[in-house]
C-alpha positions in Angstrom: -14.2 21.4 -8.4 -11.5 19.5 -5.9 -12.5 17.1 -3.1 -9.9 16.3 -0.7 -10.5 13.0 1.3 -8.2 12.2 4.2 -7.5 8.6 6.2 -5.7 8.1 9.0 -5.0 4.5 11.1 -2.8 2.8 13.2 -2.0 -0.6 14.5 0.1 -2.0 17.4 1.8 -4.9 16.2 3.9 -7.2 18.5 7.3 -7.4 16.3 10.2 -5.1 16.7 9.7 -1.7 14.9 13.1 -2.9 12.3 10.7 -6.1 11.6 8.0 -4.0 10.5 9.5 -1.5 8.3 11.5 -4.2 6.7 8.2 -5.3 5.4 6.4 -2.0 4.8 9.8 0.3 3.6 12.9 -1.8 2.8 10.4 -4.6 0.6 8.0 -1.9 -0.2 7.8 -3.2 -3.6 6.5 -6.5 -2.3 3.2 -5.5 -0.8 1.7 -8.3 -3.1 2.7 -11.0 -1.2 0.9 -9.5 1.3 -2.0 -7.7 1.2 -5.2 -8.7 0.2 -6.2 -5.9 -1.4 -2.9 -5.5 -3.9 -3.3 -8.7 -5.7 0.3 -8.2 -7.6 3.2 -5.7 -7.3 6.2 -5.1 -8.8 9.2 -2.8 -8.4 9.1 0.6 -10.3 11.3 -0.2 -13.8 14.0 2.5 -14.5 13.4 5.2 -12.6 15.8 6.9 -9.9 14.8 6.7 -6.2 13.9 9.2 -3.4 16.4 9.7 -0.6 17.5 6.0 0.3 14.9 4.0 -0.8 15.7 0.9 -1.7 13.2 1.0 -4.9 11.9 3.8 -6.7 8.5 3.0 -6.5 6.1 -0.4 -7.6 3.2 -0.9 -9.6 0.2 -2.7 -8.0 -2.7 -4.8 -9.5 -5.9 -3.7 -7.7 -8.4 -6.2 -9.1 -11.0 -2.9 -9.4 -12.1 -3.1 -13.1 -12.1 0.6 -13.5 -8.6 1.2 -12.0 -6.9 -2.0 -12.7 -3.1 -1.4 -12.5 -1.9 1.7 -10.3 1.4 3.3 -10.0 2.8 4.2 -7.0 6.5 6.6 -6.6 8.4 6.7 -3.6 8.5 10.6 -2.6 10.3 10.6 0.7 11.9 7.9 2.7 13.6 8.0 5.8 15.1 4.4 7.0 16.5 5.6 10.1 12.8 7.2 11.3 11.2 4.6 9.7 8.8 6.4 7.2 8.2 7.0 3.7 5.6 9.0 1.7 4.4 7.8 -1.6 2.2 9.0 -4.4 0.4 7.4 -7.4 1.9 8.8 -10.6 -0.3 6.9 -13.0 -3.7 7.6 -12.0 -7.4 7.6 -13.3 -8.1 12.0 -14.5 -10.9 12.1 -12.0 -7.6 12.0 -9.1 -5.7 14.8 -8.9 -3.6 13.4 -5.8 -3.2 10.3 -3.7 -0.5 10.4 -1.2 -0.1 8.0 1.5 2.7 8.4 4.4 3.5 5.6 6.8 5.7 5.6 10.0 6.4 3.0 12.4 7.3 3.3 15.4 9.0 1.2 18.9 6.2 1.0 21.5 9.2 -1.2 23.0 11.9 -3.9 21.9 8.8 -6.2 21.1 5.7 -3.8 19.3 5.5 -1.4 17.2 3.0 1.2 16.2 2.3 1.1 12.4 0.6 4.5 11.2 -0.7 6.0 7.9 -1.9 8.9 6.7 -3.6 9.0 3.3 -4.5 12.0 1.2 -6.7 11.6 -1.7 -8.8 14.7 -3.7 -10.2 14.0 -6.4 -11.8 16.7 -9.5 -14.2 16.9 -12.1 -18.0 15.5 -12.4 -16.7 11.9 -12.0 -14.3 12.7 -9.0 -17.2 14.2 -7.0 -19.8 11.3 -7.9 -16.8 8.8 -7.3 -15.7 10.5 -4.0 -17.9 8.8 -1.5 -17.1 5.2 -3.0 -13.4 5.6 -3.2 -13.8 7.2 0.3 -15.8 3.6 1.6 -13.6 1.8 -0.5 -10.4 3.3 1.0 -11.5 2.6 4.4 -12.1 -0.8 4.2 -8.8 -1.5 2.2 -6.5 0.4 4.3 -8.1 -1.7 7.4 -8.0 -4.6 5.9 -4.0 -3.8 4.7 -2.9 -3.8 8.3 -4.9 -6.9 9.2 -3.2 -8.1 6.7 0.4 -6.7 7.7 0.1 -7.8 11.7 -0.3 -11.2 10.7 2.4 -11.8 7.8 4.9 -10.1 10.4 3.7 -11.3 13.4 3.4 -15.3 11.7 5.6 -15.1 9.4 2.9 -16.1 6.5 0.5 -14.0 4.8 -3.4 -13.7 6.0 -5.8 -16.6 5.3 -6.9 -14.3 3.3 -4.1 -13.7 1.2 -3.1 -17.1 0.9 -6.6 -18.2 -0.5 -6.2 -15.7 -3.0 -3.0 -16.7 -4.1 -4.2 -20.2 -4.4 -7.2 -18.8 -6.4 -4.3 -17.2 -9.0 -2.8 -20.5 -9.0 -5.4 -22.8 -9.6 -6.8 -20.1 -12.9 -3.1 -20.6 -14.1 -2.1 -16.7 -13.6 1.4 -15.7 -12.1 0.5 -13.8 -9.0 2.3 -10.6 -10.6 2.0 -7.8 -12.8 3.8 -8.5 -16.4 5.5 -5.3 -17.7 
């Protein structure tokens, strides 16, 4: 019993398209820094790369209790077209794939057009009762990962957002990334 769950969104951001994907491909490790919703990252350890990417893959903190620390491998990359396709390797049993494909693209010298297209399906009792949260949950994180995006590249800072939760980390005395 599979359930496949797709997401699909897009941003104009006003920064060069090579701006952008410096932050979302080249730095994909990094997301981190960033987003709100990936407390921690860190690159992929020992493991050889897709294409040209520049890291194999990261592993992210999620702060969900039941999901905790997920693994993500770079499957295709593409620097000159400005995309790359990922997909959690180390994932809970009730997944049976999460993909996730972003392009960006030159609305002109000055914006860009950030795009994703997530796959998820999950299998099994758990998958199906846990579909329809993960589906919500999804949703609101990957809006709230290119709120988060626009504003780190467009200010040069992370989100409000993400800079009150780093302080959070701080001030409870824990390193803002995942210890392998």
């Amino acid at each position: 019993m599979l359930e496949s769950m797709k997401l699909s969104n897009d941003i104009e951001i006003v920064a060069p398209a090579d701006a952008v994907w410096d932050v979302i491909g080249r730095r994909f490790d990094k997301i981190g820094d960033w987003a709100t919703a990936v407390p921690s990252s860190v690159a992929l350890p020992g493991s050889t790369t897709a294409d040209e990417a520049p890291v194999a893959g990261r592993v992210c903190q999620t702060g969900i209790r039941m999901v905790p620390n997920v693994t993500e491998a770079i499957v295709a990359y593409d620097d000159s077209t400005r995309s790359l396709t990922y997909e959690a390797t180390q994932k809970p049993r009730f997944l049976s794939v999460a993909r996730n494909h972003w392009t960006v693209t030159p609305v002109d010298e000055r914006r860009s057009m950030v795009s994703y297209d997530a796959e998820v399906t999950t299998r099994g009792v758990l998958g199906l009762l846990a579909g329809w949260w993960m589906l919500i949950t999804l949703r609101r994180a990957g809006r709230q990962v290119l709120a988060d995006l626009t504003h780190y590249v467009e200010h040069g800072v992370p989100s409000p957002r993400k800079q009150a939760q780093l302080e959070r980390a701080a001030r409870r005395g824990r390193h803002p990334t995942i210890h392998r």
